[in-house]
N, CA, C and O of each residue as an XYZ file, in Angstrom:
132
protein
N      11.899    244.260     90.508
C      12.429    242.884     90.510
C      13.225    242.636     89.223
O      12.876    243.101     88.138
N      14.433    241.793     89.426
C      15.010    241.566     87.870
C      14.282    240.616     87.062
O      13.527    239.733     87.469
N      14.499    240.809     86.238
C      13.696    240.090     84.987
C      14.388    238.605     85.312
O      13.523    237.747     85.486
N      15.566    238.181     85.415
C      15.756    236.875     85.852
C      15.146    236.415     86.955
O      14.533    235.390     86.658
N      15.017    236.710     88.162
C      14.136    236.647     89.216
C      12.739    236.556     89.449
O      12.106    236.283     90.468
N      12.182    237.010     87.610
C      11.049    236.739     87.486
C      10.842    235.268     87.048
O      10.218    234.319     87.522
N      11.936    235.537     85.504
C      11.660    233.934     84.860
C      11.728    233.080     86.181
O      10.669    232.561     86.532
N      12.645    232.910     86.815
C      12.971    231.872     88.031
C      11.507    231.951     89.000
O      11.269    230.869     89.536
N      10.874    232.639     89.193
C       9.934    232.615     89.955
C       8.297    231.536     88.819
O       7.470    230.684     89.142
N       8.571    232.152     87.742
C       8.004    231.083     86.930
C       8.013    230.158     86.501
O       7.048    229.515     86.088
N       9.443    229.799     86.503
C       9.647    228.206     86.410
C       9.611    228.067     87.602
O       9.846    226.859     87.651
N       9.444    228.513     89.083
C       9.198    227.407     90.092
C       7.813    227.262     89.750
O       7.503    226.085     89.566
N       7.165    227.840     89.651
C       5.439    227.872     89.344
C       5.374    226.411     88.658
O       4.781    225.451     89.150
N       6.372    226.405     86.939
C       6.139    225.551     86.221
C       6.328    224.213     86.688
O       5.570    223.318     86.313
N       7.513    223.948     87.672
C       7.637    222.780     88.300
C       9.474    222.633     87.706
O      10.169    222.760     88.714
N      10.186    222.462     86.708
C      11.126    221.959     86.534
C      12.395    223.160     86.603
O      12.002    224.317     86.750
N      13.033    223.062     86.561
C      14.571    223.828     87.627
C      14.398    225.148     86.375
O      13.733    225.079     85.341
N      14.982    225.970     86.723
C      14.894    227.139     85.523
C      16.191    226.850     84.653
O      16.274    227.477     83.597
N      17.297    225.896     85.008
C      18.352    225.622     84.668
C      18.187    224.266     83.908
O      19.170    223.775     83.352
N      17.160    223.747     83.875
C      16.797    223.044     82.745
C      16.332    222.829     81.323
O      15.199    223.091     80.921
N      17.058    222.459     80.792
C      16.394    222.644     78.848
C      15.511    222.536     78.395
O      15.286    223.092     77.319
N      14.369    221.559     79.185
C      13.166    221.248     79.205
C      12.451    222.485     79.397
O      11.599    223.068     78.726
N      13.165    222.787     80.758
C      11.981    224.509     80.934
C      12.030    225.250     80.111
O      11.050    225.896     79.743
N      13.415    225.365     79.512
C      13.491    226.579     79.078
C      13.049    225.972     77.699
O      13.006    226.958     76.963
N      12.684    224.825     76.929
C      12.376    225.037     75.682
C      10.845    225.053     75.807
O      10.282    225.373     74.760
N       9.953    224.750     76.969
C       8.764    224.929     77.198
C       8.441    226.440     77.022
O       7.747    227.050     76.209
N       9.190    226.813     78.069
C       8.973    228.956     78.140
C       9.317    229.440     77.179
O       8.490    229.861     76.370
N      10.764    229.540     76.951
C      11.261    230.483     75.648
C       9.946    230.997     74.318
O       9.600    232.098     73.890
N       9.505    229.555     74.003
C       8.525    230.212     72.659
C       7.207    231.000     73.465
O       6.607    232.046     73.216
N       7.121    230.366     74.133
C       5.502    230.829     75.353
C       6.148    232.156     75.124
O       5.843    232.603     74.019
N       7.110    233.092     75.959
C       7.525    234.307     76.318
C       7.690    235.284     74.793
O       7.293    236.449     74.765
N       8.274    234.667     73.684
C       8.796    234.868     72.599
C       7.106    235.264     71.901
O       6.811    236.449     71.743
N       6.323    234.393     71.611
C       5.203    234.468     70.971
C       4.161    235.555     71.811
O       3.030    235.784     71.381
């Protein structure tokens, strides 16, 4: 599976669009740390 196809499968999990800034400033450090 691609690694984008993953994040996207986890932000549907998370609830908000994967194309959102919100998600992504929620995930980014989560994934990063």
């Amino acid at each position: 599976m691609e690694p984008a196809k993953q994040g996207r499968a986890v932000f549907a999990e998370a609830g908000p669009a994967p194309s959102s800034p919100a998600s992504r400033a929620l995930h980014a450090p989560a994934k990063r740390g």
